[in-house]
N, C-alpha and C positions, 0 to 999 in steps of 0.2 A: 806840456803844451808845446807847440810849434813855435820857435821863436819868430815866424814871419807871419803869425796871427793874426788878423786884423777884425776887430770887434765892428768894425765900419763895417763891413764887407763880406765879412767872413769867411778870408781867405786864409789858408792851411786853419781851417778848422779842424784839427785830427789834435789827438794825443793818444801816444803808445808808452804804456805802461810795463817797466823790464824790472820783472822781482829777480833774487837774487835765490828765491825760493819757490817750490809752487806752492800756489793756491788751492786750496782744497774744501772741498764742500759744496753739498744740492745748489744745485743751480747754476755751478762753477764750469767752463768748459773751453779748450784752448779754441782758436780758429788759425787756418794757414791763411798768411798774405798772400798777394795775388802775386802770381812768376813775374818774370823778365818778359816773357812771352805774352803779357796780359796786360799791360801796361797801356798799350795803345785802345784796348778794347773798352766800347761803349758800355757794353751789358744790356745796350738798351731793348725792352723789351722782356727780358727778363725776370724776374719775380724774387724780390729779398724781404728780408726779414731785419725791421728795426728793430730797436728797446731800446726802453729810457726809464725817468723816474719823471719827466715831465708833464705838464696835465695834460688833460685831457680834452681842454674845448676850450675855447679862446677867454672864457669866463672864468675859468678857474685860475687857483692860484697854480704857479709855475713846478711845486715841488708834491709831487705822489709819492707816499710812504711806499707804495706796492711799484714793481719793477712792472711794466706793460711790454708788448710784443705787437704789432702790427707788419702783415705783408704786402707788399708796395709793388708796383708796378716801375722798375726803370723806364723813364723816357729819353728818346733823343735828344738831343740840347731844343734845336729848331723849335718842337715841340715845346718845353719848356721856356724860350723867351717868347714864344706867346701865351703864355699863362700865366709864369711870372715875370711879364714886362720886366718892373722895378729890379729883378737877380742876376746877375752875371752869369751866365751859362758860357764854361767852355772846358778844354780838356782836363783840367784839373777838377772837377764835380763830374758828379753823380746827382741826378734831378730825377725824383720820383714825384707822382703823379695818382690821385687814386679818386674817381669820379665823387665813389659815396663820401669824403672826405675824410677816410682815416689813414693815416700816417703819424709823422712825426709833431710837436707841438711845441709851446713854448718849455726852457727847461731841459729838451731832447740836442742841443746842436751839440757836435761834435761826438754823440754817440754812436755806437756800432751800428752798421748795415751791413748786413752778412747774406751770402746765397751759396746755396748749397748744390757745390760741382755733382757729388755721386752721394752714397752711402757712407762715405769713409773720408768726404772731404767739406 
């Protein structure tokens, strides 16, 4: 976990995970961080790929046996503080956005959001 976390807020929601080994087995798969070069970039507009084990509708309980997958629509921050007024949008987030309302849920924070550069990235 980020030592500069904040459960308030949720801010440096990340955690990066360094074995010592690899991991191996179906459903297992590395991803590359974003460059130096990418750092300032929004994404927004672009189309990622969540997963979690979190539910699935605001009624259920927080933790899915089954791993889930949903693809998101990145939005501009702008975009995002008028949606979610109450969230801090700024260069450190990533705010997705998806009409019919699937995304991420309770259970899901600090989980991967992955998009995919080419075939091989």
């Amino acid at each position: 976990m980020h030592e500069g976390y904040s459960h308030k807020h949720f801010h440096n929601d990340i955690c990066i995970v360094h074995l010592d080994e690899w991991a191996r087995g179906e459903g297992i798969a590395t991803v590359r961080l974003p460059s130096r070069s990418q750092v300032k970039e929004t994404f927004a507009g672009r189309t990622a790929t969540v997963s979690g084990w979190g539910g699935i509708s605001n009624a259920e309980a927080p933790i899915n046996p089954e791993l889930k997958y949903a693809d998101v629509t990145i939005r501009d921050n702008q975009i995002c503080s008028y949606i979610y007024p109450e969230a801090v949008a700024d260069e450190t987030r990533l705010c997705t956005y998806n009409p019919d309302g699937s995304g991420i849920c309770h259970g899901d924070s600090g989980g991967p959001l992955t998009i995919t550069e080419s075939d091989t990235e």
